[in-house]
C-alpha positions as CSV (number, residue, x, y, z in Angstrom):
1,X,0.0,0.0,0.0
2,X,2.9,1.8,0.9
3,X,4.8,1.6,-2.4
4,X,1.5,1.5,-4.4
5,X,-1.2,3.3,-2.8
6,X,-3.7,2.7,-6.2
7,X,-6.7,0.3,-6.8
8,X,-7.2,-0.7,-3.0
9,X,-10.3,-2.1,-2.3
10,X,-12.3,-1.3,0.8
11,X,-12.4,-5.0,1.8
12,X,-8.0,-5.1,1.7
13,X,-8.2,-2.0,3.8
14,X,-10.8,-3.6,6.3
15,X,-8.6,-6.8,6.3
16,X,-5.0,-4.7,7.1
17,X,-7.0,-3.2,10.2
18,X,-8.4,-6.7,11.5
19,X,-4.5,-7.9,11.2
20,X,-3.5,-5.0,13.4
21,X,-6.5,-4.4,15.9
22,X,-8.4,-1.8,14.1
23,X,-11.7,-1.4,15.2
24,X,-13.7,-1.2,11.2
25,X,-17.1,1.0,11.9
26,X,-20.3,1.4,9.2
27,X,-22.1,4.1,10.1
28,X,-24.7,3.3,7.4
29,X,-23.5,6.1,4.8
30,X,-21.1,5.5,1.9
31,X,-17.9,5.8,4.0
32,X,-15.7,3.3,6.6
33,X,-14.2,4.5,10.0
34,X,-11.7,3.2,10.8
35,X,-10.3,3.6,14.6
36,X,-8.1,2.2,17.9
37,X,-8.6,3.7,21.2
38,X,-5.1,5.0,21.8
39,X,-5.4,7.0,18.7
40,X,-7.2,10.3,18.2
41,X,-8.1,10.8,15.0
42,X,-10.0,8.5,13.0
43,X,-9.4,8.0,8.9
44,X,-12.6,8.2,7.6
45,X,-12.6,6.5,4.1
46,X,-15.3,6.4,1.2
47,X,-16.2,2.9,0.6
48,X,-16.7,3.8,-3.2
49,X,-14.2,2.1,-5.6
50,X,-11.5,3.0,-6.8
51,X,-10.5,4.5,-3.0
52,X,-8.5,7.8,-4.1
53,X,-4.9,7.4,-3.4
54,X,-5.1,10.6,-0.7
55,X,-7.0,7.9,1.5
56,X,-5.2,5.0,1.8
57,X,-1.6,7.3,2.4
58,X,-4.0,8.4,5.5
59,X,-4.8,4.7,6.5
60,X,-1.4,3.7,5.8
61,X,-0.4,6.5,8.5
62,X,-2.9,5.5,11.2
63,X,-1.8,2.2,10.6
64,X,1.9,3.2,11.6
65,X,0.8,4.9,14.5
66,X,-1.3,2.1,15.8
67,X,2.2,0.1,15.3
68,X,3.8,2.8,16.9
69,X,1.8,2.3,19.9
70,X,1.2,-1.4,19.9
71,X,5.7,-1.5,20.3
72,X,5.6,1.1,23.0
73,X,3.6,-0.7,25.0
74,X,5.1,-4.0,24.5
């Protein structure tokens, strides 16, 4: 995602967060929150294909601050 952050689906992004903790919530409207209690913000993602390259840079922040946090507190 990283190296290539085009034609993601919202289902590879859902599974990346299960792997790592990531709580995946669907409020009902056309976009995925994704979240983890020891971090503030919250990417919220349209669930719309293709996912704009913009939002999976975000996720793929979040993601390294969940890590971030998961290695501090091991």
């Amino acid at each position: 995602m990283r190296a290539n952050p085009r034609d993601w689906r919202i289902a590879e992004l859902e599974a990346v967060a299960k792997a790592f903790g990531v709580n995946v919530r669907k409020p009902g409207g056309s976009h995925v929150v994704f979240w983890h209690p020891r971090i503030a913000e919250a990417p919220t993602v349209p669930a719309r294909r293709p996912i704009k390259p913009v939002y999976v840079r975000r996720f793929v922040a979040f993601i390294d601050a969940v890590r971030g946090t998961d290695e501090q507190d091991g």
